[in-house]
N, C-alpha and C positions, 0 to 999 in steps of 0.2 A: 487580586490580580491587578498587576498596576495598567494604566490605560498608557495606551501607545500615540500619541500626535502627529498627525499629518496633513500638513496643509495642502488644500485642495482648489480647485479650479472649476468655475461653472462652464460646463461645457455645452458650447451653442452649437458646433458641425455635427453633422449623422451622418451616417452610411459607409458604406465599407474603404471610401477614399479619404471622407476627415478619420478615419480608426487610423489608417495605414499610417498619417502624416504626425499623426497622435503621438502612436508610436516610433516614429522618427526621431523624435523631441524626444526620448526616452519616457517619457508619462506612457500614464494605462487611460484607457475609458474603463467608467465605472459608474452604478448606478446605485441610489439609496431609497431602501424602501422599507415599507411596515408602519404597524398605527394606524392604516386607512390612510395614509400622508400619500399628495402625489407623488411617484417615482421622480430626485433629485439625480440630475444628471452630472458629472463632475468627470475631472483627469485627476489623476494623483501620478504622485514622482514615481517612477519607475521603481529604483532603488530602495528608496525607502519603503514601499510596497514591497516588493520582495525580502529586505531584513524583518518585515513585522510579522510574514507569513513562514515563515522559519519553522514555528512552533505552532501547532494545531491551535487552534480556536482563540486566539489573539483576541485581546478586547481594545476598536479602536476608535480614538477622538477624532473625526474629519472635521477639521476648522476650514470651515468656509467663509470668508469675511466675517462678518458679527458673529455669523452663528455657530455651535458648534455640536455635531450627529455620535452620538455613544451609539456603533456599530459592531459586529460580528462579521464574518467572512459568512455565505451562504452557496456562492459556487464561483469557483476560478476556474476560468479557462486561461491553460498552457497551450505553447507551440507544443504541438509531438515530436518533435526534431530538436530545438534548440532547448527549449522547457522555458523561454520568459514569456512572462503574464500578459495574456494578452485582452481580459477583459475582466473584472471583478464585481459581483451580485454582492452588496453589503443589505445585511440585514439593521434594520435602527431597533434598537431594543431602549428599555429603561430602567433606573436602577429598582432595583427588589423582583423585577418581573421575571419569572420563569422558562427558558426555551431547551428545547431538545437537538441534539446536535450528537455528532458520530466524536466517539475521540479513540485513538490506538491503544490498542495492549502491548505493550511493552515484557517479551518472555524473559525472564531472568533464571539466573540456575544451570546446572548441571544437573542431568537425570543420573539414576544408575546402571551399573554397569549391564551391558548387551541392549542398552536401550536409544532407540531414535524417538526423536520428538518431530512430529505434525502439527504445525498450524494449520486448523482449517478455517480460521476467522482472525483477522488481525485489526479488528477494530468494533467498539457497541455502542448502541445507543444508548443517552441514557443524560435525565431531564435538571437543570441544574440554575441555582441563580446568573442570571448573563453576564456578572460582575464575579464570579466565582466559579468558573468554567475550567473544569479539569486538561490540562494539556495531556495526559496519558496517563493509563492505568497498568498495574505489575502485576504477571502472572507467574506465581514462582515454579519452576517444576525441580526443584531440589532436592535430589535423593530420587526422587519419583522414578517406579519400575514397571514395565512393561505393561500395557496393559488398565495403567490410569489417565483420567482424563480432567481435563478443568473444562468447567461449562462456565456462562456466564454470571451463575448464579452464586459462583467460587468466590468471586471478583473481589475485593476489596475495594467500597468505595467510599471517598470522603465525605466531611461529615456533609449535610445538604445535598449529596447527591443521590439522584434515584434511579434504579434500572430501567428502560425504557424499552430495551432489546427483551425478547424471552430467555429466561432465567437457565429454561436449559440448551441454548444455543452454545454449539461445543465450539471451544478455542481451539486447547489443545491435546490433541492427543498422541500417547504416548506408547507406542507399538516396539515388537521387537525387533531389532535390530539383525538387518539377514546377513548369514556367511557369505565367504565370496563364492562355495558352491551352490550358496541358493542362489545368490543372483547370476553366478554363469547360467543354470538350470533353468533358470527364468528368460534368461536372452533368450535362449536356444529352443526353448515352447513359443519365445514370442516368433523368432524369425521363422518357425514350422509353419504357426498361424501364417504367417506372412506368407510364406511359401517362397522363402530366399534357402538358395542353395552355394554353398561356397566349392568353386572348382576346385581337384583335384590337384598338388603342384605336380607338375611334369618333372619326372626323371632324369637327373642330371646325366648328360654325353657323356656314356660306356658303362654306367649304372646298370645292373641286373635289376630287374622288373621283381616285383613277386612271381610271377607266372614262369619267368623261364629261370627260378631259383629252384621252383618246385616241378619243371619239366625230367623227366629221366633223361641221365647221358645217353648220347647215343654210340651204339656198340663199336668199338674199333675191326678197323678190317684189319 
């Protein structure tokens, strides 16, 4: 995994007015930690912070003047509105050492035919050299018919890497695909349940009713 460069800034303001003015400058606060090392406080570019988190579990160089921190992403906080980064948890790791980290499963495939696919997990753990960190794992469901599933334990992983999630925690499953009269049948229990009733349309001006179709004439004088 190649390592990603980002020069960084020691950062001396705290609190939620040097964050805001941070972010003005387009830089993030960000904080480096692990080894028992005190937590290193820094800004990083904006920009460049965001192209290097692009792709899950990034391996990054923070050059700080002389020195320079072999880093992992461990929690970003995004705006919920906009989505830019507005504070980043770097983990400092070292080479050959071991950490556990979340990476996605990636579904590939077409199933067969009458069949719908269920993700019920889209991402495992699973513990790996910090220089060797998997960006995403492929779950094929190819062919695959109703009623199969892939667990985690399916997974194909590279070489050095090991399962950290439970083996049978289900990804995907793969159920049958309903007609459109099970699912009209299925609204229509659901809005019972609900207790929604859809009114009657009114009879267009000079329409006969059911009721006076099926009334008898009345007798000529």
């Amino acid at each position: 995994m190649a390592e990603i460069k980002i020069a960084a800034e020691t950062r001396t303001e705290f609190g939620k007015g040097a964050a805001r003015r941070i972010r003005r400058s387009d830089k993030v606060p960000a904080v480096l930690y692990g080894h028992g090392t005190d937590p290193v406080h820094v800004t990083l570019p904006g920009h460049d912070l965001m192209l290097a988190l692009k792709k899950p579990n990034p391996l990054l160089s923070i050059e700080l003047g002389s020195e320079s921190h072999l880093v992992i992403p461990k929690q970003v906080q995004r705006d919920p509105l906009k989505g830019f980064i507005e504070h980043a948890d770097l983990l400092i790791v070292k080479r050959g050492e071991k950490v556990v980290v979340e990476v996605p499963v990636n579904v590939v495939g077409e199933p067969g035919p009458d069949a719908m696919v269920v993700t019920e997990n889209a991402s495992v753990s699973v513990e790996a050299e910090a220089t060797h960190l998997p960006s995403e794992l492929e779950a094929s469901i190819e062919g695959l018919e109703a009623g199969s599933q892939i667990t985690a334990a399916d997974l194909t992983l590279p070489a050095g890497v090991e399962l950290s999630s439970d083996p049978e925690l289900l990804i995907v499953n793969v159920t049958h695909a309903p007609t459109a009269a099970e699912v009209e049948a299925e609204l229509e229990e659901a809005e019972a349940e609900a207790g929604i009733e859809h009114d009657e349309p009114e009879p267009e001006v000079g329409a006969i009713t059911d009721e006076e179709a099926q009334a008898p004439a009345a007798d000529e004088e």
